[in-house]
N, C-alpha and C positions, 0 to 999 in steps of 0.2 A: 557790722562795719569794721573794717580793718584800719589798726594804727597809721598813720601817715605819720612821712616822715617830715620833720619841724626844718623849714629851711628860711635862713635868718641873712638879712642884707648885712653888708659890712656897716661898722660903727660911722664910715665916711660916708654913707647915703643916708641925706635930711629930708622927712615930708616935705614939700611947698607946697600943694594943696592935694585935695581929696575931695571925691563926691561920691556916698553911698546910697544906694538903691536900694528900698524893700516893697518886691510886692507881696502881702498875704494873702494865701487862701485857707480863710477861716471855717468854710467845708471841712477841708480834707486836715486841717490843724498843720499845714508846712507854708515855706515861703520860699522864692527863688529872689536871687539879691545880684546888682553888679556895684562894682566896685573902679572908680578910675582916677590913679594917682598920677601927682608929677613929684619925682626926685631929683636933688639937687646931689651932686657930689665934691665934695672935696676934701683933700686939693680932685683937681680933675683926675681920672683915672682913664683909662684902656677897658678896662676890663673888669666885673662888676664880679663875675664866678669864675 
């Protein structure tokens, strides 16, 4: 597996909430996950990247 590149929100985007998903498949020893956030910004911005 190849390095990925590390990509980081600005200091101005706050968690508000989160909900993480894991399903396992203890077969095969892996797991597929989803992940769904809300971010708060401030001050408000335009533009996030």
């Amino acid at each position: 597996m190849g390095k990925k590149e590390r990509l980081l929100l600005p200091g101005s985007a706050k968690p508000v909430s989160y909900e993480i998903r894991l399903d396992p498949n203890f077969e095969e020893e892996k797991f597929e996950g989803h992940a769904k956030m809300r971010w708060g910004l401030q001050p408000t911005a335009r533009q996030v990247f």
